[in-house]
N, C-alpha and C positions, 0 to 999 in steps of 0.2 A: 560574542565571538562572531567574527565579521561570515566566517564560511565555518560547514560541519552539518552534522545530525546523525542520525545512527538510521540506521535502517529498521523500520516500524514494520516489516514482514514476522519478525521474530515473536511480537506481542501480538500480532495476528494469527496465529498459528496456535496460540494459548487462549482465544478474546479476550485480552488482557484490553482494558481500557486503556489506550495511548493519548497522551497529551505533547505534542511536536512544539518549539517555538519556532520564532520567525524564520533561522536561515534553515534553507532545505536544500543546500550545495548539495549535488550526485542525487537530490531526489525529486525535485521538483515537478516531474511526471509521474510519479508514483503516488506524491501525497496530494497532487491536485485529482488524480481516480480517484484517490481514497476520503479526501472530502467530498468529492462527490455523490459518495456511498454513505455520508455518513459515519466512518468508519475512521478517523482520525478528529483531533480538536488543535488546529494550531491557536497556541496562547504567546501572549507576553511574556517576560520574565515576572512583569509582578505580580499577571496570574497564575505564576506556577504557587502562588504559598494562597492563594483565595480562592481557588477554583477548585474543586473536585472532579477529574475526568467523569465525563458521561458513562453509565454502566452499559447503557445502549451501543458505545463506541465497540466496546470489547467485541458483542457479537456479530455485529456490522460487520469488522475489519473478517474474522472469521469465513464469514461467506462473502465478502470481498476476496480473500486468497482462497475459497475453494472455486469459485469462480474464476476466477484466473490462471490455474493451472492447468499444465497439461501441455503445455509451449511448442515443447521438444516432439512431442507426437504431433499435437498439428503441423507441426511446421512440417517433421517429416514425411505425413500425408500429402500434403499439397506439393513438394516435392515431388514425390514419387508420381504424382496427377499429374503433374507435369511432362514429367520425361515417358509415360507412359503414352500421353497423346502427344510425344514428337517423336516418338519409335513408329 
């Protein structure tokens, strides 16, 4: 499939071991963090039947999404830091 993937947050949430193939349309900043954690395996099509995802990846991704939450309160602190020092 030229474009697609599903979003690898959901199997993170569980540390489900994730195995991603090549296209990562809508994700490709997501799963380049998340290899970098360690925390995803992208494969081939033909190592989707020879590969057994890493059980390491499961926990990775895990503390890869507790690590990254929390957005919406950041974002709304530094906001609020904001308009405070231009009041």
């Amino acid at each position: 499939m030229p474009h697609g993937g599903h979003n690898p947050l959901e199997a993170a949430l569980f540390a489900t071991p994730c195995q991603i193939g090549p296209s990562i349309f809508n994700f490709d900043s997501l799963i380049g963090d998340m290899q970098a954690e360690n925390a995803i395996e992208r494969i081939t099509a033909e190592q989707l039947f020879t590969q057994a995802p890493a059980a390491k990846t499961g926990e990775n991704a895990r503390h890869f999404l507790a690590a990254n939450q929390g957005a919406v309160a950041k974002y709304r602190a530094l906001i609020l830091q904001k308009a405070k020092a231009q009041s």
